[in-house]
PyMOL Python script that loads the backbone (N, CA, C, O; Angstrom):
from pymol import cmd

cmd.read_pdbstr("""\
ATOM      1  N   UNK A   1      68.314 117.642 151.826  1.00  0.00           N
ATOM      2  CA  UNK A   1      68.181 116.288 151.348  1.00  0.00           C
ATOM      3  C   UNK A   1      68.725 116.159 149.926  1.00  0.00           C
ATOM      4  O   UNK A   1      69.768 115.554 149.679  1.00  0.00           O
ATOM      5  N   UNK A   2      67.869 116.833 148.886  1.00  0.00           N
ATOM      6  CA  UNK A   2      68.640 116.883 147.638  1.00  0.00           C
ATOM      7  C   UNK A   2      70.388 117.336 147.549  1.00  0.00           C
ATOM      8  O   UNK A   2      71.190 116.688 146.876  1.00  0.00           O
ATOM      9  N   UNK A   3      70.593 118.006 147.995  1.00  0.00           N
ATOM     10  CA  UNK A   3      72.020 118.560 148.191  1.00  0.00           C
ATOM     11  C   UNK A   3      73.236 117.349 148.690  1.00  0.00           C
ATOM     12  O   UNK A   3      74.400 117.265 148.298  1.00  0.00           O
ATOM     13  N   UNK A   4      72.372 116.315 149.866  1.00  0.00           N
ATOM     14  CA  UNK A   4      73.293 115.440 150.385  1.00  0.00           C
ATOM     15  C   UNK A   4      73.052 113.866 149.185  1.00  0.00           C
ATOM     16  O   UNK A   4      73.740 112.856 149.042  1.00  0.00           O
ATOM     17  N   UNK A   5      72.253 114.152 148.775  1.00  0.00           N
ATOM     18  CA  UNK A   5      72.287 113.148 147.606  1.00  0.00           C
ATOM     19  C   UNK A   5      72.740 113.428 146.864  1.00  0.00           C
ATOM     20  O   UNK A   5      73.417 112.525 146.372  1.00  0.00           O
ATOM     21  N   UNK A   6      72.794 114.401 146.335  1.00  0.00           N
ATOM     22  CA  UNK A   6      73.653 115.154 144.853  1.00  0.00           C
ATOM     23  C   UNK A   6      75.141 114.840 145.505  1.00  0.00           C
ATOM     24  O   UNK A   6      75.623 114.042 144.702  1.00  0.00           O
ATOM     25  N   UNK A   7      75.933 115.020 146.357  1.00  0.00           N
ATOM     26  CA  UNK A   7      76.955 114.863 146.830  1.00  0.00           C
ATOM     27  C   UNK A   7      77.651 113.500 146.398  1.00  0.00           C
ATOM     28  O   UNK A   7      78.714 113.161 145.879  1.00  0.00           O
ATOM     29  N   UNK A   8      76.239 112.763 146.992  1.00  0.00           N
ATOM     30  CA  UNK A   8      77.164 110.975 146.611  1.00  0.00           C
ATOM     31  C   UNK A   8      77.040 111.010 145.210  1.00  0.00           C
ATOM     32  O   UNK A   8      77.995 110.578 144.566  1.00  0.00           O
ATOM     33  N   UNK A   9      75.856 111.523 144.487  1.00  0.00           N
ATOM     34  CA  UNK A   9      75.437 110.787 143.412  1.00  0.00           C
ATOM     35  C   UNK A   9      76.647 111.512 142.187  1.00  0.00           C
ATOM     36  O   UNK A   9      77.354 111.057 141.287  1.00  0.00           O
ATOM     37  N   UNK A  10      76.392 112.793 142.745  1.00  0.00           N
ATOM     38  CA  UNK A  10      77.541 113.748 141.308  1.00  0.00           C
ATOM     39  C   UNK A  10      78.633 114.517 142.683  1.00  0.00           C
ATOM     40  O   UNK A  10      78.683 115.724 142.920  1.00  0.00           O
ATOM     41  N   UNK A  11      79.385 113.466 143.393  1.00  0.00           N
ATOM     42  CA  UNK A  11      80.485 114.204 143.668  1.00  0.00           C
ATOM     43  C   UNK A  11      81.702 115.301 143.473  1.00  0.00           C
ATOM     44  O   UNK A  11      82.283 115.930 144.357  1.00  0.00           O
ATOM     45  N   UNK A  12      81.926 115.341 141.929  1.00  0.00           N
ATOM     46  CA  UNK A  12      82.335 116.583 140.993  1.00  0.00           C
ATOM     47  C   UNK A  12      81.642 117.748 140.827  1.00  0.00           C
ATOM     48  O   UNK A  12      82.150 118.661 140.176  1.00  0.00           O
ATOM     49  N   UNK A  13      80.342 117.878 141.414  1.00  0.00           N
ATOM     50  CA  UNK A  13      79.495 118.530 141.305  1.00  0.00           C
ATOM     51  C   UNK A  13      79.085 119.073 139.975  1.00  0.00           C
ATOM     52  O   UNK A  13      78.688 118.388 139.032  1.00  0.00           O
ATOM     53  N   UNK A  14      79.292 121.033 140.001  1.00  0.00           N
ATOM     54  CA  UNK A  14      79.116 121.379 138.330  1.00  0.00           C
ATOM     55  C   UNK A  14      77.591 122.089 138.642  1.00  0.00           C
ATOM     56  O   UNK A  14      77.002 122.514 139.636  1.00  0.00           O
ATOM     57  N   UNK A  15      77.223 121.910 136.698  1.00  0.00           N
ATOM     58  CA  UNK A  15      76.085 122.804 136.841  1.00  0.00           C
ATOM     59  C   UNK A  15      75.353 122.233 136.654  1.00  0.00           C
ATOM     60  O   UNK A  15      74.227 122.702 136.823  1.00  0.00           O
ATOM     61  N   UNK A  16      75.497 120.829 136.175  1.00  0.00           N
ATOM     62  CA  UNK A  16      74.647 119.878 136.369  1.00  0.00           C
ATOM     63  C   UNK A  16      73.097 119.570 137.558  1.00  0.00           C
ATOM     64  O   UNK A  16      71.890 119.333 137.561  1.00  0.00           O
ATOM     65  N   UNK A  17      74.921 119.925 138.887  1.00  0.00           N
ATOM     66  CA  UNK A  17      74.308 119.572 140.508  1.00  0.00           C
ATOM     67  C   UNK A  17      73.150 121.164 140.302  1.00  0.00           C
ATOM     68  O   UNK A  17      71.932 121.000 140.229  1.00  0.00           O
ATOM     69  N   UNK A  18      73.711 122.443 140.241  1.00  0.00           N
ATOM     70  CA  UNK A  18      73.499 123.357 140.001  1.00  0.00           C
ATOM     71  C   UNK A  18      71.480 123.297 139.530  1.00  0.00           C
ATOM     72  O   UNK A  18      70.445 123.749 140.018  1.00  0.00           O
ATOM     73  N   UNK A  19      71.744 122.728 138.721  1.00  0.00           N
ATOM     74  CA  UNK A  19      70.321 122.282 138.107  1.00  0.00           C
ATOM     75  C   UNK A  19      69.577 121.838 138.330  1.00  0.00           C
ATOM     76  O   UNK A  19      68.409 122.195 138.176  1.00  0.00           O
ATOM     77  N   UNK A  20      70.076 120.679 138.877  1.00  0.00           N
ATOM     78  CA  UNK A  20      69.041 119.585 139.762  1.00  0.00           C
ATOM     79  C   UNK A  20      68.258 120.453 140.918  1.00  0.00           C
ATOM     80  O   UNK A  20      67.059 120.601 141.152  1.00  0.00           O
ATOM     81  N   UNK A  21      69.483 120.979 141.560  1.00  0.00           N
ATOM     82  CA  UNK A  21      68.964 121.825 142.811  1.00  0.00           C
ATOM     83  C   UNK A  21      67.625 123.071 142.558  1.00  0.00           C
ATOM     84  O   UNK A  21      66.628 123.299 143.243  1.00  0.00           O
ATOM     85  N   UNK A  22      68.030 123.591 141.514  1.00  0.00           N
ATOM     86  CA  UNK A  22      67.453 124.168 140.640  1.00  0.00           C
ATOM     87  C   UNK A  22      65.645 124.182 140.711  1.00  0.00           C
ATOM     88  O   UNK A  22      64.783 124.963 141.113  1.00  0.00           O
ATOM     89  N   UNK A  23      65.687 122.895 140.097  1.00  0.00           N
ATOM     90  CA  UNK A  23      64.224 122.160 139.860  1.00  0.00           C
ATOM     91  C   UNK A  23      63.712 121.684 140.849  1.00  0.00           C
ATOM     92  O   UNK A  23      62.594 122.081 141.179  1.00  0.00           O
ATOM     93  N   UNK A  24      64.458 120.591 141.685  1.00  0.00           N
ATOM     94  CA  UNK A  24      63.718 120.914 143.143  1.00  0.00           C
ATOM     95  C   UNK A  24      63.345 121.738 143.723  1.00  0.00           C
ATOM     96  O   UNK A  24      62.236 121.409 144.144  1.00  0.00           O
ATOM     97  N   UNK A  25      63.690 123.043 144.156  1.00  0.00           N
ATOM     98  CA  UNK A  25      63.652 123.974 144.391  1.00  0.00           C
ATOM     99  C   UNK A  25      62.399 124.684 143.591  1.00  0.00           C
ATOM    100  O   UNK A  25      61.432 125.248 144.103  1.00  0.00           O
ATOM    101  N   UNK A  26      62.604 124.553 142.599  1.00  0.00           N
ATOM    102  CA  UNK A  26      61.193 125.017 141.993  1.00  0.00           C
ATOM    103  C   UNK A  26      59.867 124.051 142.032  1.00  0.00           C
ATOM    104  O   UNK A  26      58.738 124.476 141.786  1.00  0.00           O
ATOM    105  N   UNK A  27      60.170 122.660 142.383  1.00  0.00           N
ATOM    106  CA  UNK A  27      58.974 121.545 142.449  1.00  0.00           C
ATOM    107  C   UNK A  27      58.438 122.046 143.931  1.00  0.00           C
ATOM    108  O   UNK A  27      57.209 122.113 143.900  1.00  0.00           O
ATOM    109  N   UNK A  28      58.887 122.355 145.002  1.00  0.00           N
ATOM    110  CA  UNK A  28      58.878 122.680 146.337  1.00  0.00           C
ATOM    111  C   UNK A  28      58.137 123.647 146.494  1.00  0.00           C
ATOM    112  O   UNK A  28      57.540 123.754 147.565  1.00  0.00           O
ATOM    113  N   UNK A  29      57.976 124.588 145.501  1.00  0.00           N
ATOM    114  CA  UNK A  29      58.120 125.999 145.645  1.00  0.00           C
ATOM    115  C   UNK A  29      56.416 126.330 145.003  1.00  0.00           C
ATOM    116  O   UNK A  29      55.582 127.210 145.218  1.00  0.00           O
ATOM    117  N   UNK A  30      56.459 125.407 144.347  1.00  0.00           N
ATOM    118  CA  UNK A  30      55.279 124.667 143.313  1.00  0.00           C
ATOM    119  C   UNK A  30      54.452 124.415 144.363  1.00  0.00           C
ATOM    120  O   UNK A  30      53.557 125.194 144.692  1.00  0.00           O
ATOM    121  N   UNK A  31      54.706 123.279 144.972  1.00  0.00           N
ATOM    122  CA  UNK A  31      53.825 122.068 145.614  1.00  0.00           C
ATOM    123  C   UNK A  31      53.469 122.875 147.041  1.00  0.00           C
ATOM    124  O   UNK A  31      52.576 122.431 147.763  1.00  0.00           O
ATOM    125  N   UNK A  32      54.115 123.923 147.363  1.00  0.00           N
ATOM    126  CA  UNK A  32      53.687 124.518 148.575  1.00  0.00           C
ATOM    127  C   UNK A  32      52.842 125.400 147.978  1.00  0.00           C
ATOM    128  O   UNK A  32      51.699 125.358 148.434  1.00  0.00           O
ATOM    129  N   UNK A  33      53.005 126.078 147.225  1.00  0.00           N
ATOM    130  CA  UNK A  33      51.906 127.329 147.063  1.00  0.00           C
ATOM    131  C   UNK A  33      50.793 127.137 146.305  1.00  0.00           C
ATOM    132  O   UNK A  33      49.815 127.885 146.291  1.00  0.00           O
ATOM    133  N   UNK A  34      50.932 126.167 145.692  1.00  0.00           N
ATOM    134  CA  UNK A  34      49.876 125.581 144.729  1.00  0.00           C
ATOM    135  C   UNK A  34      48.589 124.420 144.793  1.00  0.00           C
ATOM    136  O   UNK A  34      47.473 124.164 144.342  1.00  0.00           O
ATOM    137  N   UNK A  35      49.788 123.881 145.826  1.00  0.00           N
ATOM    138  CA  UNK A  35      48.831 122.026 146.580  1.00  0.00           C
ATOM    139  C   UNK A  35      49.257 121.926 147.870  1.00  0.00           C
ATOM    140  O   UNK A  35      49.577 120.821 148.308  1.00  0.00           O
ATOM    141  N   UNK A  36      49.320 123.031 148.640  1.00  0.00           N
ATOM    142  CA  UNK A  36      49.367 122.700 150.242  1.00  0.00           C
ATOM    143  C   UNK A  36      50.739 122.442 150.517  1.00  0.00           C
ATOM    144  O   UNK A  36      51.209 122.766 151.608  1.00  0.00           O
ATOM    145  N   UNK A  37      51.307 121.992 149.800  1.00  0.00           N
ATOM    146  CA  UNK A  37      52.676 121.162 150.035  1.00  0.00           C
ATOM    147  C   UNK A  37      53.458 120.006 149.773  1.00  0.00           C
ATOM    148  O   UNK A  37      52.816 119.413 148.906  1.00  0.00           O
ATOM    149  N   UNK A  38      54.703 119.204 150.085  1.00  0.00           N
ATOM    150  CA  UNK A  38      55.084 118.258 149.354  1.00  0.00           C
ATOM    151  C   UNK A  38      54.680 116.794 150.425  1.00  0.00           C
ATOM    152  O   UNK A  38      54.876 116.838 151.640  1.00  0.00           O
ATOM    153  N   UNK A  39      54.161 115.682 149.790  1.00  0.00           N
ATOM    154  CA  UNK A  39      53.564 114.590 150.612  1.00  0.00           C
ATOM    155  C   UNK A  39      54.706 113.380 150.396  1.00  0.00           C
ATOM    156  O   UNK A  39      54.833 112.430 151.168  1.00  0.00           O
ATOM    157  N   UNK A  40      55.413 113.577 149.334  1.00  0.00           N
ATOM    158  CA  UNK A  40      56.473 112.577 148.906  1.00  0.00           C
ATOM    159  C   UNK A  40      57.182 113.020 147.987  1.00  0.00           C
ATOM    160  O   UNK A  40      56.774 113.621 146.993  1.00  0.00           O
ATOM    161  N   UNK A  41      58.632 112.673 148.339  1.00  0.00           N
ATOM    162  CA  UNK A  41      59.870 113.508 147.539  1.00  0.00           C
ATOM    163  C   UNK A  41      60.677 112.411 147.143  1.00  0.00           C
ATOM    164  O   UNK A  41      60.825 111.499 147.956  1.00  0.00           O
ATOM    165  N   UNK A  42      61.312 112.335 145.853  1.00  0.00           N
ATOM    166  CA  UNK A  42      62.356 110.757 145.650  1.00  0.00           C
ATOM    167  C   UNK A  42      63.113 111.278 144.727  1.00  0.00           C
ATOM    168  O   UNK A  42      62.607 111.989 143.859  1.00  0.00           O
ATOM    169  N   UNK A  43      64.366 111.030 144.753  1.00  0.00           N
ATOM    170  CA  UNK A  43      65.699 111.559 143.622  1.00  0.00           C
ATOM    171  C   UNK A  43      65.976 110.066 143.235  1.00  0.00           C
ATOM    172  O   UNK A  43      65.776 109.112 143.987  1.00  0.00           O
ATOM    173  N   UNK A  44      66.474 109.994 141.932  1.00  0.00           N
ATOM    174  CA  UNK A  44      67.384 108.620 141.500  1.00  0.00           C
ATOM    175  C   UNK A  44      68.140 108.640 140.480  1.00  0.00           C
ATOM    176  O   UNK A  44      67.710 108.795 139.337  1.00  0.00           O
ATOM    177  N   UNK A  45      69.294 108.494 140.764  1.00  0.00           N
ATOM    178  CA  UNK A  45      70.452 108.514 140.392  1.00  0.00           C
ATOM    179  C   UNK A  45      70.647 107.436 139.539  1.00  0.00           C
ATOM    180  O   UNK A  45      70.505 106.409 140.202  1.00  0.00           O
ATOM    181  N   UNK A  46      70.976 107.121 138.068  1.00  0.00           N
ATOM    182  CA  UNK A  46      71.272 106.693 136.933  1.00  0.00           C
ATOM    183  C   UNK A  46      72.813 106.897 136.338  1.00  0.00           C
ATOM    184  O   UNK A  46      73.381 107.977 136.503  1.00  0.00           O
ATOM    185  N   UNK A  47      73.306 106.058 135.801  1.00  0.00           N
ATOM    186  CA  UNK A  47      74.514 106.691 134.954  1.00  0.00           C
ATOM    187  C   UNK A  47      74.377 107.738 134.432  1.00  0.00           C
ATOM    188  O   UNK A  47      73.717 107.699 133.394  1.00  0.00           O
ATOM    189  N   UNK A  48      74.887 109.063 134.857  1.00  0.00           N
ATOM    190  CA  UNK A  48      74.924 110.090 134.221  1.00  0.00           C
ATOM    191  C   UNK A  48      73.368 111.068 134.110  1.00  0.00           C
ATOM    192  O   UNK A  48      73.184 112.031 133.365  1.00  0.00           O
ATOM    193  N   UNK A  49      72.507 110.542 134.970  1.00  0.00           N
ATOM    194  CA  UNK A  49      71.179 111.088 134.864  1.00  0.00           C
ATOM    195  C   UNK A  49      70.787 111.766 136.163  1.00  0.00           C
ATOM    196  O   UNK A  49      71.819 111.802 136.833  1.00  0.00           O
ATOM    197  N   UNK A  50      69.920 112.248 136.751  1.00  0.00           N
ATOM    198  CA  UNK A  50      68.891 112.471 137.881  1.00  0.00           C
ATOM    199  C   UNK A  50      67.881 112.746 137.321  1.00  0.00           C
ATOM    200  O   UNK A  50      67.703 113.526 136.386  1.00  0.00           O
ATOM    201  N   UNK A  51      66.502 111.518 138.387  1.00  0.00           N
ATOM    202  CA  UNK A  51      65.519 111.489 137.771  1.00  0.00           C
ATOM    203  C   UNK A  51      64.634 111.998 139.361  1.00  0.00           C
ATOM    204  O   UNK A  51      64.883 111.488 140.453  1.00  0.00           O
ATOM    205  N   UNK A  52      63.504 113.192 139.104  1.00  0.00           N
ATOM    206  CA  UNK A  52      62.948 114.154 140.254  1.00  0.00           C
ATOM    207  C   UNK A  52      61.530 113.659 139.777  1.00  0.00           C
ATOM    208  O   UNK A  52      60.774 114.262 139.016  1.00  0.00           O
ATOM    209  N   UNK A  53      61.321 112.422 140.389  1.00  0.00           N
ATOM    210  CA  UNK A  53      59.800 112.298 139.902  1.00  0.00           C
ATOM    211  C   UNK A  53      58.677 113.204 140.512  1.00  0.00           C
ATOM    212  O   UNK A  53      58.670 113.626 141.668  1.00  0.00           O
ATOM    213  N   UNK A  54      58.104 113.344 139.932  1.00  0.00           N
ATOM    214  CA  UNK A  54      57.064 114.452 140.256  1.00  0.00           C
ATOM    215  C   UNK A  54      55.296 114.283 140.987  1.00  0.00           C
ATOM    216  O   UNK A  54      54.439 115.079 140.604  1.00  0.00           O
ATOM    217  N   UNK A  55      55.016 113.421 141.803  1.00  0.00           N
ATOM    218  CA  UNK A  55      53.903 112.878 141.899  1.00  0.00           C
ATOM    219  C   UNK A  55      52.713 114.072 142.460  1.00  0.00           C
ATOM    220  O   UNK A  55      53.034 114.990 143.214  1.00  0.00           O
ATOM    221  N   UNK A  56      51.357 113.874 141.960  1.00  0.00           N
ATOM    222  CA  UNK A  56      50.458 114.772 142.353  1.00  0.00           C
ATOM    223  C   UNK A  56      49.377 113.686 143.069  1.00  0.00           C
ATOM    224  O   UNK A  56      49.351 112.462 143.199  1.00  0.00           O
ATOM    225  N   UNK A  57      48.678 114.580 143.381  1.00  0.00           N
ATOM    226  CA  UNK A  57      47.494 114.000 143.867  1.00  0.00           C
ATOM    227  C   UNK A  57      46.262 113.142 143.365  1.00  0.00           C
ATOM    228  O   UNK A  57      45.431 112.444 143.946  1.00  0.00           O
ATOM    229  N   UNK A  58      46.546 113.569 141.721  1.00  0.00           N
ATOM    230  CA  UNK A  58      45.869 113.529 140.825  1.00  0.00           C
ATOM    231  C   UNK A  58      46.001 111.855 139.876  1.00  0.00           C
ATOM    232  O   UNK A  58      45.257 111.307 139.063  1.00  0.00           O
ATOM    233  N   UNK A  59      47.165 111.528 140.417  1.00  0.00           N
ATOM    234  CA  UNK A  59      47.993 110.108 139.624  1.00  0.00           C
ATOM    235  C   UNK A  59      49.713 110.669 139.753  1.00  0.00           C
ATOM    236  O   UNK A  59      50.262 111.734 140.033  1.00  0.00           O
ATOM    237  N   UNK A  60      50.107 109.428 139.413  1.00  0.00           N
ATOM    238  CA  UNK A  60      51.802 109.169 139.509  1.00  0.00           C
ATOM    239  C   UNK A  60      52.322 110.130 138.343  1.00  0.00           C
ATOM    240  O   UNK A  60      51.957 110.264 137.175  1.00  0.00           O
ATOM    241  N   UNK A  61      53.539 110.886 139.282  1.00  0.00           N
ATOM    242  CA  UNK A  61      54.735 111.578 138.938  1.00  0.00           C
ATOM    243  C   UNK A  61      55.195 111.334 137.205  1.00  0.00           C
ATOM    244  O   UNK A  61      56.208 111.869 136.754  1.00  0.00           O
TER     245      UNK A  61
END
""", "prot")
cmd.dss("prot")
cmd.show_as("cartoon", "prot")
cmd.util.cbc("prot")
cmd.orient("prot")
């Protein structure tokens, strides 16, 4: 999912994409071993940004 969004969003890719993937990957990695798992996932794409909101159980991302 992240990977096919990173595609449209940073088509040039880089280490940018590199990064993003990165942190998802570590939010995932997080949310499974730590809180059961992930209940809601959202990427958003900005001029020049990606924003990986982070939501818990606890209150908003």
């Amino acid at each position: 999912m992240a990977r096919g969004f990173l595609l449209v969003a940073a088509p040039e890719g880089g280490n940018a994409v590199d990064t993003v993937l990165m942190v998802v990957s570590e939010l995932f990695t997080n949310a499974v071993r730590h809180a059961g798992g992930v209940t809601r996932f959202e990427l958003k794409a900005g001029a020049g940004t990606v924003t990986v909101p982070a939501p818990s159980r606890y209150g908003p991302g």
